[in-house]
DSSP file (Angstrom, degrees, kcal/mol; ACC not computed):
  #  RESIDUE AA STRUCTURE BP1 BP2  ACC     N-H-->O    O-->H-N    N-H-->O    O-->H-N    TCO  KAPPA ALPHA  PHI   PSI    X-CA   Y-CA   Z-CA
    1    1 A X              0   0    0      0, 0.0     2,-0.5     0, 0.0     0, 0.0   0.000 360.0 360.0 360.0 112.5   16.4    7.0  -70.5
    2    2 A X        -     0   0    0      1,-0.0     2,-1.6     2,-0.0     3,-0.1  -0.501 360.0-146.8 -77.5 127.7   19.7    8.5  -69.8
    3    3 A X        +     0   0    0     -2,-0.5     3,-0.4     1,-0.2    -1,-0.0  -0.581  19.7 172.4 -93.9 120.1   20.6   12.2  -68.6
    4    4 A X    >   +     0   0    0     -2,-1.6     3,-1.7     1,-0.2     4,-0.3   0.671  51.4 103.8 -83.4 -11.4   23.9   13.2  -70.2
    5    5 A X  T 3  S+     0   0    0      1,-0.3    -1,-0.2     2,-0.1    -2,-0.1   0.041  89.9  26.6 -91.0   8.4   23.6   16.5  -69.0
    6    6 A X  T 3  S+     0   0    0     -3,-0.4     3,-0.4    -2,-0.3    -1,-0.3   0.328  87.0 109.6-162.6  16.1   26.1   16.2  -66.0
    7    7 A X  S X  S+     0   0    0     -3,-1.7     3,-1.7     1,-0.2     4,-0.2   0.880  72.8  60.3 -49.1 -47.4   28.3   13.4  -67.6
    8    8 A X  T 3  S+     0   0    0     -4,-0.3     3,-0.4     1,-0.2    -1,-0.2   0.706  97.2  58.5 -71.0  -8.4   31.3   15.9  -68.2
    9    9 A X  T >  S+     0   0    0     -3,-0.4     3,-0.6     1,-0.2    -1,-0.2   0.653  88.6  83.7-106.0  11.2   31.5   16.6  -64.5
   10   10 A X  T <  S+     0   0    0     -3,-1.7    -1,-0.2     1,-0.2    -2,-0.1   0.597  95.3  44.1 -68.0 -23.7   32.2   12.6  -63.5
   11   11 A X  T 3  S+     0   0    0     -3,-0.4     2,-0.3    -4,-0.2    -1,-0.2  -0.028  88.3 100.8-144.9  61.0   35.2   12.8  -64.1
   12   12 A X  S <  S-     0   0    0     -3,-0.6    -3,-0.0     1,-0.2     3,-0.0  -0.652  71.4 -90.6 -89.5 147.2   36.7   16.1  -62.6
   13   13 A X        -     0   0    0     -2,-0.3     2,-0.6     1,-0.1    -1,-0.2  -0.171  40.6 -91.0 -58.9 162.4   38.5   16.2  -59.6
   14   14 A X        -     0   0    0      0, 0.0    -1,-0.1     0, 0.0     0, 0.0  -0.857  49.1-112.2 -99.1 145.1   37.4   16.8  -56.1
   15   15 A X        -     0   0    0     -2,-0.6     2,-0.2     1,-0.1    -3,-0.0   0.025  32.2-143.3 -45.3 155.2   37.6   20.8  -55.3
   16   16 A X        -     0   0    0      1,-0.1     2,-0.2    -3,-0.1    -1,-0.1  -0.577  21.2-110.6 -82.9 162.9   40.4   21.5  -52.6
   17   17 A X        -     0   0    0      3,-0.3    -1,-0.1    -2,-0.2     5,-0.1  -0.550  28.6-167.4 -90.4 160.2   39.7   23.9  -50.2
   18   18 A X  S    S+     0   0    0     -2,-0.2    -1,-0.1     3,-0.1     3,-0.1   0.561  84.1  47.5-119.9  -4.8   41.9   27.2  -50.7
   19   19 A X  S    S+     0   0    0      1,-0.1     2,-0.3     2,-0.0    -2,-0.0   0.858 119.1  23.6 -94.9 -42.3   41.3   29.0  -47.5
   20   20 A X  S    S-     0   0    0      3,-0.0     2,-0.3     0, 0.0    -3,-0.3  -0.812  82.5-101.1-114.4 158.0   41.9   25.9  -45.0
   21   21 A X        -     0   0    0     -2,-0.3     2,-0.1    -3,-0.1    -3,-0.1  -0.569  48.7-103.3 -92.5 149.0   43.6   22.8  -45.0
   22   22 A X        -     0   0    0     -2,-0.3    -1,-0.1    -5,-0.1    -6,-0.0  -0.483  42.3-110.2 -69.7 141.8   41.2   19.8  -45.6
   23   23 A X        -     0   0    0     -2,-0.1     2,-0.2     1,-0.1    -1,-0.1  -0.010  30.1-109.7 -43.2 145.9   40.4   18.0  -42.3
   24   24 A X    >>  -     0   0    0      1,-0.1     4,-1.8     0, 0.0     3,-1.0  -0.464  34.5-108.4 -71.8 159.2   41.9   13.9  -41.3
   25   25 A X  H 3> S+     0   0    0      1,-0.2     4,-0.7     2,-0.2    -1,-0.1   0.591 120.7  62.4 -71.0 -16.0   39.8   11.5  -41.2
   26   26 A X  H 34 S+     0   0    0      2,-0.2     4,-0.5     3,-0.1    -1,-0.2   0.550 111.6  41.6 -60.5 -19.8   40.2   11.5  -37.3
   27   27 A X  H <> S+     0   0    0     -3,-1.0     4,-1.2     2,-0.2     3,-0.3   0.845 108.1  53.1-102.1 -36.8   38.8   15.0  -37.3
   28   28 A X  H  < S+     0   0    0     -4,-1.8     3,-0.2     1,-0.2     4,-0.2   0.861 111.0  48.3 -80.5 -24.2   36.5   14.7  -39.4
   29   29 A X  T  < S+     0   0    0     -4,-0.7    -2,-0.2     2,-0.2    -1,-0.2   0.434 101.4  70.6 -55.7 -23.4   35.1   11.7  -37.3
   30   30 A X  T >4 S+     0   0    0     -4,-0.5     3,-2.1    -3,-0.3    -1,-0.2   0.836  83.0  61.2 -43.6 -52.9   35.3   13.5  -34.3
   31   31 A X  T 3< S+     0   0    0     -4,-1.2    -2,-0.2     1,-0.3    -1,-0.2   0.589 106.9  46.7 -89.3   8.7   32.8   15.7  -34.9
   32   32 A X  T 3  S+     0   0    0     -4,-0.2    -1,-0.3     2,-0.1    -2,-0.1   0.143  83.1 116.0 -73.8   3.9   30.1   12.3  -35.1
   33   33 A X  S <  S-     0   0    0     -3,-2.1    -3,-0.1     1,-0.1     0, 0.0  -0.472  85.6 -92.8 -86.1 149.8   31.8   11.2  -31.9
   34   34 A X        -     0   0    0     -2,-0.1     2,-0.4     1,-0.1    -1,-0.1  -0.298  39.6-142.2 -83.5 146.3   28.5   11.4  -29.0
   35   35 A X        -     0   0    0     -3,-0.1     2,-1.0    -4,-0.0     3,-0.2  -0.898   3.7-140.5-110.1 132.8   28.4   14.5  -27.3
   36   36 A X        +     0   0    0     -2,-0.4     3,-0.2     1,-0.2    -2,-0.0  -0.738  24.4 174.3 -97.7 109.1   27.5   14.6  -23.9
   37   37 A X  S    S+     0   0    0     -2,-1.0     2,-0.8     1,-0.2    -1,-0.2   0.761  71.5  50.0-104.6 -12.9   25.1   17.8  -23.3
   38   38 A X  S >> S-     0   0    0     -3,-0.2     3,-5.5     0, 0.0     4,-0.7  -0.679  87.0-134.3-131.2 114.8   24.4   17.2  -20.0
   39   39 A X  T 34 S-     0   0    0     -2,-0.8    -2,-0.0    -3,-0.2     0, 0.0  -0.307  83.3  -5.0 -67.4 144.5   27.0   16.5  -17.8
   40   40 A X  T >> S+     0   0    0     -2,-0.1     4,-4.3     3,-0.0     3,-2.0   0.272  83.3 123.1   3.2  41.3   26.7   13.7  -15.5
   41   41 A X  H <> S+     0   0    0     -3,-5.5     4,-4.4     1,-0.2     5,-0.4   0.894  79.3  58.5 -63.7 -26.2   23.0   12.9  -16.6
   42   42 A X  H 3< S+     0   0    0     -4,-0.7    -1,-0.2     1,-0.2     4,-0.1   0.686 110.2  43.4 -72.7   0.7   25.0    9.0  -17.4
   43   43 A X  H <> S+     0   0    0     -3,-2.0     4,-2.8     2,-0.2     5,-0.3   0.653 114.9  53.8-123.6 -46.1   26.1    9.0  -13.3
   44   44 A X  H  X S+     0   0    0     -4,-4.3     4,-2.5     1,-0.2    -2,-0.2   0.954 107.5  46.1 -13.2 -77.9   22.6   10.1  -12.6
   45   45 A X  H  X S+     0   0    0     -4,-4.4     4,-0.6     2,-0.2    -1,-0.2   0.840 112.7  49.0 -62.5 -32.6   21.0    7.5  -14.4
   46   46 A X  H  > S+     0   0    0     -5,-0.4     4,-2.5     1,-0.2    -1,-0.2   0.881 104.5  55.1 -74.5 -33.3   23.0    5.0  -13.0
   47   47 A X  H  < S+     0   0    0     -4,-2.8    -2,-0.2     1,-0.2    -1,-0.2   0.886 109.6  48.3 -61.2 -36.1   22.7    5.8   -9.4
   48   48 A X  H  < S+     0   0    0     -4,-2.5    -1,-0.2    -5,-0.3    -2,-0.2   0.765 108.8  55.1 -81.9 -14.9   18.8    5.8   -9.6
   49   49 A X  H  < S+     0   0    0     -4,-0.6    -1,-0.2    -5,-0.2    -2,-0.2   0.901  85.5 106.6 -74.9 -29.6   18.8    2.3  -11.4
   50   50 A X     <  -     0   0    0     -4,-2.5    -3,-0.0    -5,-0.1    -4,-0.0  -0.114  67.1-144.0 -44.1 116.2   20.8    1.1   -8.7
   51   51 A X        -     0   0    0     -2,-0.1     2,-0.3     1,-0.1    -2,-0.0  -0.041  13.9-166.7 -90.3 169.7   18.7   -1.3   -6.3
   52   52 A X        -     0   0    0     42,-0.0     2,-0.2    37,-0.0    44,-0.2  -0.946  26.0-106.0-146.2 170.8   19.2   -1.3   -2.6
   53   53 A X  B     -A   95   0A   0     42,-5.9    42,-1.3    -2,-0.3     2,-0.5  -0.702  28.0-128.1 -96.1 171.9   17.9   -3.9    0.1
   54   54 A X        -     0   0    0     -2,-0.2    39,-0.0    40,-0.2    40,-0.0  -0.978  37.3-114.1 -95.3 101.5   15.0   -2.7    2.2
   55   55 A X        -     0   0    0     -2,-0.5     2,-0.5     1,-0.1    40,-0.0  -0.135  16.7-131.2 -54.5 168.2   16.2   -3.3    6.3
   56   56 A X        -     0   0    0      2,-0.0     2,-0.3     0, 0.0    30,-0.1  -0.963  15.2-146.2-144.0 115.1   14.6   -5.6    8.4
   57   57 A X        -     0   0    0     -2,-0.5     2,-0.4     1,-0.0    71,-0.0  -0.720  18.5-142.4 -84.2 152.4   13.5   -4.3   12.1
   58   58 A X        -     0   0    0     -2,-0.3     5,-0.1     1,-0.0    -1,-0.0  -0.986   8.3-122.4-118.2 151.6   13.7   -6.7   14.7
   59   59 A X     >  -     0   0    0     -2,-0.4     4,-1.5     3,-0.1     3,-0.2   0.154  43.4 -98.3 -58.2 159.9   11.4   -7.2   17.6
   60   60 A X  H  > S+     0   0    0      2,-0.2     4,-2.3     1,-0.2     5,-0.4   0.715 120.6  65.8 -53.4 -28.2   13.1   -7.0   20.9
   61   61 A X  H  > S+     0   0    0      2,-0.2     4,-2.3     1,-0.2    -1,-0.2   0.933  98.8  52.0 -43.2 -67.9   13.3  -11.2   21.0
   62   62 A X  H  > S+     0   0    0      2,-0.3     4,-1.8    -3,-0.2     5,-0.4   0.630 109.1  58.5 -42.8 -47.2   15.6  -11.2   18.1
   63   63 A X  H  X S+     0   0    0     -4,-1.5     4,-1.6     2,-0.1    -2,-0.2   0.945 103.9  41.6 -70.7 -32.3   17.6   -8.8   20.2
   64   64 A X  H  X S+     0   0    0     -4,-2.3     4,-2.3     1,-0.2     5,-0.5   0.977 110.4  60.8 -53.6 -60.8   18.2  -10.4   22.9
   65   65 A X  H  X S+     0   0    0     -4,-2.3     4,-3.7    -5,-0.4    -1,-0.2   0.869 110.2  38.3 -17.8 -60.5   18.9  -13.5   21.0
   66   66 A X  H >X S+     0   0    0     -4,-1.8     3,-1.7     1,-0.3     4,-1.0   0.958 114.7  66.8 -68.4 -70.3   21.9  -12.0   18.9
   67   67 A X  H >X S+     0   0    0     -4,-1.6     4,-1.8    -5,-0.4     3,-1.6   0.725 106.3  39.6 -14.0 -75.2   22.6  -10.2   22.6
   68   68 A X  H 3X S+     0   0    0     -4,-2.3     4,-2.9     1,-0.3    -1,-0.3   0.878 108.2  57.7 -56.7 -34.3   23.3  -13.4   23.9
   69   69 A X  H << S+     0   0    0     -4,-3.7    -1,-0.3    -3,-1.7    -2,-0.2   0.324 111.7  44.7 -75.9  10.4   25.2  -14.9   20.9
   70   70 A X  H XX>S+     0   0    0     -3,-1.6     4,-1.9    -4,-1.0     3,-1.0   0.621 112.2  52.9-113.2 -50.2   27.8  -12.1   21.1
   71   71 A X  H >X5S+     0   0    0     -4,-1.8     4,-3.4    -5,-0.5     3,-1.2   0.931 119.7  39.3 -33.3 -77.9   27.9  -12.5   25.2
   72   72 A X  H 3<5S+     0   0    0     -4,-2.9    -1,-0.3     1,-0.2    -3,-0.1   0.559 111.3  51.4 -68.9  -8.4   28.6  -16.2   24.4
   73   73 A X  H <45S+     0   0    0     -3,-1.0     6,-0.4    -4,-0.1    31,-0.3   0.611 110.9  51.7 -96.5  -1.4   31.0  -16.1   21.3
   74   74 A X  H <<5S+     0   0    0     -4,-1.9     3,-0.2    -3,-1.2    -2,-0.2   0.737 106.2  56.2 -85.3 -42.7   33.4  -13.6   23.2
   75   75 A X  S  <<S+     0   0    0     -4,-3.4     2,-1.0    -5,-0.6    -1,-0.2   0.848 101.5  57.0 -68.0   3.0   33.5  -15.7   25.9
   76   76 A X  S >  S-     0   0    0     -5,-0.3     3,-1.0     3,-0.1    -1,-0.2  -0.815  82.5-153.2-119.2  94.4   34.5  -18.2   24.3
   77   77 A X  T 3  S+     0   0    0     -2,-1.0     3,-0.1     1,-0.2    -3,-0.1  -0.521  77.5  30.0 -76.7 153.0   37.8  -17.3   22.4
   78   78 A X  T 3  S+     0   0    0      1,-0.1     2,-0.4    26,-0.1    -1,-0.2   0.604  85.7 115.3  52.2  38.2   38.5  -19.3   19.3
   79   79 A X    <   -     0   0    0     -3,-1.0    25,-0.5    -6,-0.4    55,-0.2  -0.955  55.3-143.0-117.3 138.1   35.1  -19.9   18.2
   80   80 A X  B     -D  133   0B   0     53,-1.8    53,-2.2    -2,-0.4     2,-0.2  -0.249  15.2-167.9 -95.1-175.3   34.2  -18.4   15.1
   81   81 A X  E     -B  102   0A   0     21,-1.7    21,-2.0    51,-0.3     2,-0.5  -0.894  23.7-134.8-174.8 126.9   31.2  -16.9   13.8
   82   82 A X  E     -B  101   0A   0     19,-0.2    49,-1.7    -2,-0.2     2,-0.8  -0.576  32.3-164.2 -79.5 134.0   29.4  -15.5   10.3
   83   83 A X  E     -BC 100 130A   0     17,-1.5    17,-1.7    -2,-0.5     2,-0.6  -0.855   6.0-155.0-119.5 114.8   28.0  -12.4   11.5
   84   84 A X  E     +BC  99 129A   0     45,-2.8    44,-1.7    -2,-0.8    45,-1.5  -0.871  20.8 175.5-107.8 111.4   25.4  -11.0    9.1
   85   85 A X  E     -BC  98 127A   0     13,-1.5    13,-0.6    -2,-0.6    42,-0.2  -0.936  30.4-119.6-140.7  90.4   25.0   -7.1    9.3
   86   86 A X  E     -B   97   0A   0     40,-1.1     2,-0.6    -2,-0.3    11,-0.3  -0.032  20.0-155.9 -31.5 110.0   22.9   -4.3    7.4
   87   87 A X  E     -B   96   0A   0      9,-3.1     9,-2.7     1,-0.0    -1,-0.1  -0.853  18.5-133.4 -90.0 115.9   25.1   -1.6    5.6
   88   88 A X  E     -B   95   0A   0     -2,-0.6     2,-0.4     7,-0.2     7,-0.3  -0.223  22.4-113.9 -64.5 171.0   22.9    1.8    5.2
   89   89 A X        -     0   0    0      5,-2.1     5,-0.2     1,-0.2    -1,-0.1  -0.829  20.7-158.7 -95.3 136.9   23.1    3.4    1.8
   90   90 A X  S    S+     0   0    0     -2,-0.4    -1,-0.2     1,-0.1     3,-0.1   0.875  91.9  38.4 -76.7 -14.8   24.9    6.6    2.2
   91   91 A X  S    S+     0   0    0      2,-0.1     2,-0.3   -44,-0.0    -1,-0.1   0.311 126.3   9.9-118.0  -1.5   23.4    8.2   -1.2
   92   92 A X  S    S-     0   0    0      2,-0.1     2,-0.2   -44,-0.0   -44,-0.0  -0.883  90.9 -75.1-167.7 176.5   19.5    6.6   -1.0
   93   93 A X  S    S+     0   0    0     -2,-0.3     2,-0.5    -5,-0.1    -2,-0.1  -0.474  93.2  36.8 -86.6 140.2   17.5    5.0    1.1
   94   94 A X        -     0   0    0     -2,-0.2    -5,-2.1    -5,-0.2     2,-0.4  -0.827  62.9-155.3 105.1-145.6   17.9    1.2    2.0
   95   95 A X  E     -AB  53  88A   0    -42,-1.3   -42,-5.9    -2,-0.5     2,-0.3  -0.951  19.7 -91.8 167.1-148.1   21.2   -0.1    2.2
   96   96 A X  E     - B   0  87A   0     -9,-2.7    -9,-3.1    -2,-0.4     2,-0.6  -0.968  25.1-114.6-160.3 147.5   22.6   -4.1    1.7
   97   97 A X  E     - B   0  86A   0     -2,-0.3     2,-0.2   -11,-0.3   -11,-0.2  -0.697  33.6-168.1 -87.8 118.8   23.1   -7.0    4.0
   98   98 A X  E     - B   0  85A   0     -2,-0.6   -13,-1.5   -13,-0.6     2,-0.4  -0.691   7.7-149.5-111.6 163.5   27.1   -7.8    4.1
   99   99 A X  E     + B   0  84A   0    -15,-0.2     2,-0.3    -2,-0.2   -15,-0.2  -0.956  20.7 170.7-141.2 119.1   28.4  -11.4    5.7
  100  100 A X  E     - B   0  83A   0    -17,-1.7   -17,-1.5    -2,-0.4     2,-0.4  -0.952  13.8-157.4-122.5 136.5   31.6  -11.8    7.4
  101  101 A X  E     + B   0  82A   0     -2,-0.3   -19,-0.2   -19,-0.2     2,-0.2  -0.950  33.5  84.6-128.5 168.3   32.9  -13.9    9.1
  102  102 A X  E     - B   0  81A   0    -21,-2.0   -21,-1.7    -2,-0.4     2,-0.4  -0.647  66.7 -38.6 172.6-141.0   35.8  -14.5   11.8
  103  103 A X        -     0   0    0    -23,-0.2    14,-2.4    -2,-0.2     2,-0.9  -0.938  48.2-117.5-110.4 124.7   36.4  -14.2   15.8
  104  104 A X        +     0   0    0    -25,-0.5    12,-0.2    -2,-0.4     3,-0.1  -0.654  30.0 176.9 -57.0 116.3   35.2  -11.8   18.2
  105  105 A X        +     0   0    0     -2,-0.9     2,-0.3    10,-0.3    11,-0.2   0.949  68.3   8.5 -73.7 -41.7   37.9  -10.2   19.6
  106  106 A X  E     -E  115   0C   0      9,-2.0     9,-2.5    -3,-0.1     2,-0.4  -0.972  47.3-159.0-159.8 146.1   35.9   -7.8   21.6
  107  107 A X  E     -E  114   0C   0     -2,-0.3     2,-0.4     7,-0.2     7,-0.2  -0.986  21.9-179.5-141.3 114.4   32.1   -7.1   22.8
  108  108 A X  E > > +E  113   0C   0      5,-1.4     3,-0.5    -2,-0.4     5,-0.5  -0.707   4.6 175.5-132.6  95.3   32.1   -3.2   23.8
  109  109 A X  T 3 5S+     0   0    0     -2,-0.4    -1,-0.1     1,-0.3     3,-0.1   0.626  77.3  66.3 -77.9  -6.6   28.1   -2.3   25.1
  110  110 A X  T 3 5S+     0   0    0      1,-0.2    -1,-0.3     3,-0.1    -2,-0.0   0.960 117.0  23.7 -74.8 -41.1   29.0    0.9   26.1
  111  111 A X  T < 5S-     0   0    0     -3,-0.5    -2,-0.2     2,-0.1    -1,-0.2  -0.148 101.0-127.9 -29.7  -5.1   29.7    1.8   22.4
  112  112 A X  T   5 +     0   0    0     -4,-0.3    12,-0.7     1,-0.1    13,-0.4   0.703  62.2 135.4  15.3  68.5   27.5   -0.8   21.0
  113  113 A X  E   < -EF 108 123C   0     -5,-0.5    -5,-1.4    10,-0.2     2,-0.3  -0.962  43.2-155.6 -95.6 128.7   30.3   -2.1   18.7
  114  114 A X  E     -EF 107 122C   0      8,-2.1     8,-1.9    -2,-0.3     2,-0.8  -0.848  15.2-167.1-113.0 132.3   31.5   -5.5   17.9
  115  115 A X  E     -EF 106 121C   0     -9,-2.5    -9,-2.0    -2,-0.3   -10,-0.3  -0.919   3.3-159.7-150.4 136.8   35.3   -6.1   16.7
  116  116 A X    >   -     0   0    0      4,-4.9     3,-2.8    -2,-0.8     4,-0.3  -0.447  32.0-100.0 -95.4 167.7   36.5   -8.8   15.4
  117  117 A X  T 3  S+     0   0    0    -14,-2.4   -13,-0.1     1,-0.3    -1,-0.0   0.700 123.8  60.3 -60.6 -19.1   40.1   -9.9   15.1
  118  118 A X  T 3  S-     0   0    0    -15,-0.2    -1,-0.3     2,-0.1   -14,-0.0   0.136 122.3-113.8 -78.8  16.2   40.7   -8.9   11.8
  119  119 A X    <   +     0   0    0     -3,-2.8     2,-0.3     1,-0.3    -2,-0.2   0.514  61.7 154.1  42.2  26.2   39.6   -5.2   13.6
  120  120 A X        -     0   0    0     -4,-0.3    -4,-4.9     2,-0.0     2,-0.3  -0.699  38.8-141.4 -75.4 138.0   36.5   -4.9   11.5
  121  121 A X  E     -F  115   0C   0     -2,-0.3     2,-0.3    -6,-0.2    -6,-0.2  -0.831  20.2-169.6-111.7 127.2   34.2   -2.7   13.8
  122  122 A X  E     -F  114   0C   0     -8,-1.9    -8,-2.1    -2,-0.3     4,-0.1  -0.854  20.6-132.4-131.3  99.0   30.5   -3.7   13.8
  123  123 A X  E >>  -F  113   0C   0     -2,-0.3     3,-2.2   -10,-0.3     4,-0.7  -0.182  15.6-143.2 -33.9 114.3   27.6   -1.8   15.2
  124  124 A X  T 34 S+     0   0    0    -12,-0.7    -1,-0.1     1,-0.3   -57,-0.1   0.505  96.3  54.6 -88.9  17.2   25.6   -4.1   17.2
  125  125 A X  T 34 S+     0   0    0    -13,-0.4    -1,-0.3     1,-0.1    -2,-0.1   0.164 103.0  58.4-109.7  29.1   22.2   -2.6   16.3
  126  126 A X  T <4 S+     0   0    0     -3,-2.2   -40,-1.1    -4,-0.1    -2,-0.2   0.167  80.8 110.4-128.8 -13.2   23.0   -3.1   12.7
  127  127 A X  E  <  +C   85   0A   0     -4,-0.7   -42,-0.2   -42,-0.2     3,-0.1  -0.348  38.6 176.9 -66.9 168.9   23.5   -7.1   13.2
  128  128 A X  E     +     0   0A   0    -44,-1.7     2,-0.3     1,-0.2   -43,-0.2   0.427  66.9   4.1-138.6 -40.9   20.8   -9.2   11.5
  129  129 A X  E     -C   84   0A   0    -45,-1.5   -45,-2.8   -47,-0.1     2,-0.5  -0.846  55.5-162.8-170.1 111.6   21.8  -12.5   12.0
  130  130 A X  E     -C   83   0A   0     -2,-0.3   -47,-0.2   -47,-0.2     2,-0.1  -0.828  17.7-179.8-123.3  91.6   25.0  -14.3   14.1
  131  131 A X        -     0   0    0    -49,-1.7     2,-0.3    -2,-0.5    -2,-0.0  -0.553  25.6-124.5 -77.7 158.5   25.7  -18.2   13.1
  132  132 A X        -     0   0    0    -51,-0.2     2,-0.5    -2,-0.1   -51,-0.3  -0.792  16.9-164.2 -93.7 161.9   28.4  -20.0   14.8
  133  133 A X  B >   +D   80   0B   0    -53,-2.2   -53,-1.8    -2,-0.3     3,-0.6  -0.841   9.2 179.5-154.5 112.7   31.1  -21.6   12.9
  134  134 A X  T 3  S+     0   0    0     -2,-0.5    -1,-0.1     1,-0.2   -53,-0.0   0.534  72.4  72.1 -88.3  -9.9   32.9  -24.1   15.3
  135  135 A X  T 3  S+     0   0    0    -56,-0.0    -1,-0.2     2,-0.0     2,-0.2   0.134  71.2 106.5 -90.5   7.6   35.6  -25.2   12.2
  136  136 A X    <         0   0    0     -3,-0.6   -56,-0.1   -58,-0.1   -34,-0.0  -0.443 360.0 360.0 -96.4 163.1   37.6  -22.0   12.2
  137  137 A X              0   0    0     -2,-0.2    -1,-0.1   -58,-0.1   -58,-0.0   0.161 360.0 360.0-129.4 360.0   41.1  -22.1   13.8
């Protein structure tokens, strides 16, 4: 069963506006474009998904150790070494374990700092773990 009843208006134009000019298709697509109602909930969200490492104290043993492996790779010029070092997080809690490696240039215990030749400055109560690496030049 067919309704005829609204046949004659199939094939009428579509209305123009008269008061305003009709929107582009960029404008009108705008306004479905996502709206952000709270600003920087998306920098939010990402910073709390963000993972961190936990640090790792070590017993006085462990210091002395590393204590002595910075004694002995600055006395020794041109031996290298991966030096494995806990970064805190500045924005949460935890931080991350970074690896570099290179020469000690310089062992300074008043300062507790280590710098290597490339003049990265390393806090020596933030070391974790000091390998040698006798193949550097």
């Amino acid at each position: 069963m067919k309704d005829d009843r609204y046949e004659d208006l199939l094939d009428l134009p579509h209305p123009e506006p008269k008061h305003h000019p009709r929107m582009s298709r960029s404008q009108r697509a705008a306004q479905f474009s996502p709206f952000a109602a709270l600003t920087g909930y998306d920098q939010i969200i990402k910073e709390s998904s963000r993972t961190t490492d936990q640090d790792v104290e070590l017993d006085e043993m462990e210091k002395e150790k590393i204590g002595r492996r910075l004694a002995l790779l600055t006395e020794k010029s041109g031996t290298g070494a991966e030096i494995v070092y806990f970064e805190p997080d500045t924005k949460k809690s935890g931080g991350r374990f970074v690896s570099v490696s290179g020469r000690i240039r310089k062992l300074d215990a008043d300062s507790g700092t280590v710098v290597l030749e490339d003049g990265t400055v390393l806090e020596i109560d933030q070391i974790r773990r000091i390998d040698r690496r006798d193949g550097e030049t």
